[in-house]
Backbone as numpy.savetxt, mean C-alpha at the origin, in Angstrom:
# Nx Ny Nz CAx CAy CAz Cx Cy Cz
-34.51 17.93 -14.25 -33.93 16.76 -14.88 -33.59 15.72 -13.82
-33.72 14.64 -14.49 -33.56 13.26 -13.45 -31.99 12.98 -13.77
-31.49 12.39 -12.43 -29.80 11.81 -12.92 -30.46 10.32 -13.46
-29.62 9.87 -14.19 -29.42 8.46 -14.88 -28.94 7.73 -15.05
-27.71 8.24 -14.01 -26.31 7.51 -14.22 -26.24 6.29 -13.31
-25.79 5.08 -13.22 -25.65 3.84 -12.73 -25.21 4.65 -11.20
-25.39 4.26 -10.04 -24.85 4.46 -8.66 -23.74 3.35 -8.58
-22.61 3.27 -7.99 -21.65 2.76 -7.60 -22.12 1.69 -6.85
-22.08 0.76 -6.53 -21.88 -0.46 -5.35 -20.81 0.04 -4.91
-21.20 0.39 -3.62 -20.88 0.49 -2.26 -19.82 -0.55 -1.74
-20.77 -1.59 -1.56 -20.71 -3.07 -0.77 -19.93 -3.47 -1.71
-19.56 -3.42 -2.71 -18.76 -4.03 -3.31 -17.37 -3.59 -3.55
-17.64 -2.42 -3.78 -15.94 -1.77 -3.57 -15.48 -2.23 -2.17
-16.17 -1.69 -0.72 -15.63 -1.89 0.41 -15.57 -3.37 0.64
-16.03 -4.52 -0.14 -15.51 -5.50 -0.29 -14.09 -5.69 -0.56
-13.65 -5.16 -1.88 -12.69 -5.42 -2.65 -11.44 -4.81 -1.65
-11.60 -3.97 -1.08 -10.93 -2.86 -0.37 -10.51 -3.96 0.57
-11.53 -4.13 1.13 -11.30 -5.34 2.74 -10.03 -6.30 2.37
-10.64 -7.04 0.99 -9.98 -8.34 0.52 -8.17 -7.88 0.21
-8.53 -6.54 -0.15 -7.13 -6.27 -0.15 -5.93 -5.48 0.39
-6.86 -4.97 1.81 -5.77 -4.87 2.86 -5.75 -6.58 3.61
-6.43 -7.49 3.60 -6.48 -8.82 4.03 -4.84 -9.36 3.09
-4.76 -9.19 2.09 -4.21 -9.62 0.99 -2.51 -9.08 1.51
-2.32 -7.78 1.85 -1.37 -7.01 2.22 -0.88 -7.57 3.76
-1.91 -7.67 4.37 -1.27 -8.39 5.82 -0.54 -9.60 5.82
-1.46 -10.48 5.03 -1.03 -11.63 4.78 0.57 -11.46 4.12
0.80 -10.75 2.97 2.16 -10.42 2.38 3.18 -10.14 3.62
2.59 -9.29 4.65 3.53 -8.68 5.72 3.59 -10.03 6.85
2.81 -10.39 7.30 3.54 -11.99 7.75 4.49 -12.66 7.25
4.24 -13.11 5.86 5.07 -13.86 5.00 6.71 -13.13 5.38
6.40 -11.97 4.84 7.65 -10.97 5.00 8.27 -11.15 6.22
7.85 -11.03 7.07 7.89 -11.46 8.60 8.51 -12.48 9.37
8.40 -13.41 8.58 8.84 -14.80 8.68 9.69 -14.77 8.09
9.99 -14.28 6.85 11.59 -14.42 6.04 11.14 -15.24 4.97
9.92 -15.25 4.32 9.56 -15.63 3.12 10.10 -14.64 1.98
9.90 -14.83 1.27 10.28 -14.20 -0.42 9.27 -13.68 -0.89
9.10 -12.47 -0.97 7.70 -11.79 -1.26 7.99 -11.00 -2.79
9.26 -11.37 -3.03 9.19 -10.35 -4.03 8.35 -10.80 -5.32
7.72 -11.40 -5.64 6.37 -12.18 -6.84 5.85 -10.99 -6.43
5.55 -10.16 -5.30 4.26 -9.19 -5.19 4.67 -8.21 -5.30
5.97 -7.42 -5.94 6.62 -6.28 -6.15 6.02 -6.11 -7.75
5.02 -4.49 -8.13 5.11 -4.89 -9.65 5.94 -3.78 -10.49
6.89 -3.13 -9.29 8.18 -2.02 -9.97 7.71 -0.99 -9.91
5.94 -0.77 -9.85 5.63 0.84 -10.02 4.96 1.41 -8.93
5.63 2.08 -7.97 5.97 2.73 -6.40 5.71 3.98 -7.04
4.55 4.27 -5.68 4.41 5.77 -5.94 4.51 6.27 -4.14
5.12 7.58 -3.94 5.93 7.85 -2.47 4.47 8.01 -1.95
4.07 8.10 -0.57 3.49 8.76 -0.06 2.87 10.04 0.68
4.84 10.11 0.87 5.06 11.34 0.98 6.34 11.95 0.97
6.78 13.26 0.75 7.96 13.80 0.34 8.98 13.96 1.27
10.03 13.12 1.26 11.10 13.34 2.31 12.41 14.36 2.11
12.70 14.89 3.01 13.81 16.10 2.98 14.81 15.16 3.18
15.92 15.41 2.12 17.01 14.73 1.95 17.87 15.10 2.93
17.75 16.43 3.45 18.96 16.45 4.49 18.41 15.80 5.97
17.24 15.42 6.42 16.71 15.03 7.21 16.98 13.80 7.75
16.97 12.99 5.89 17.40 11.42 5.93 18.73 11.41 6.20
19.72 12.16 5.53 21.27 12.13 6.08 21.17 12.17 7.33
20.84 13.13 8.09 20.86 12.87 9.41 20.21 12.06 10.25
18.85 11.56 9.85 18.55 9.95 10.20 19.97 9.05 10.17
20.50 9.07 9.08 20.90 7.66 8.55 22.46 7.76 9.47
22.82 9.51 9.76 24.76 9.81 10.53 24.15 8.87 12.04
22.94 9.16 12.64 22.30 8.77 14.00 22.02 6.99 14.11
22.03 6.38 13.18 21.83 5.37 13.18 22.71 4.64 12.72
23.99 4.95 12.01 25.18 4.32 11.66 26.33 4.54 11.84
């Protein structure tokens, strides 16, 4: 059997990709400068990764 299914553009995702870490830098300058970025907040944050709460307490006794 033959596949038939449409192939992805490539070049075009890693376009979109480019345009929008370009998009993110630009936000982090702004930020940078003491602009108002919050228009680009859209409330729904997902972690990256899982932090140990007693870890951060003790970050936060070391730094305050």
């Amino acid at each position: 059997m033959t596949d038939v299914r449409p192939k992805p553009d490539v070049t075009e995702a890693m376009s979109s990709k480019s345009t929008e870490i370009k998009d993110i830098e630009e936000i982090a300058q702004q930020a940078h400068l003491g602009a108002d970025i919050s228009e680009h907040f859209t409330g729904n944050f997902q972690a990256k990764q899982q932090i140990n709460r007693e870890h951060l307490t003790f970050v936060n006794r070391l730094s305050g």
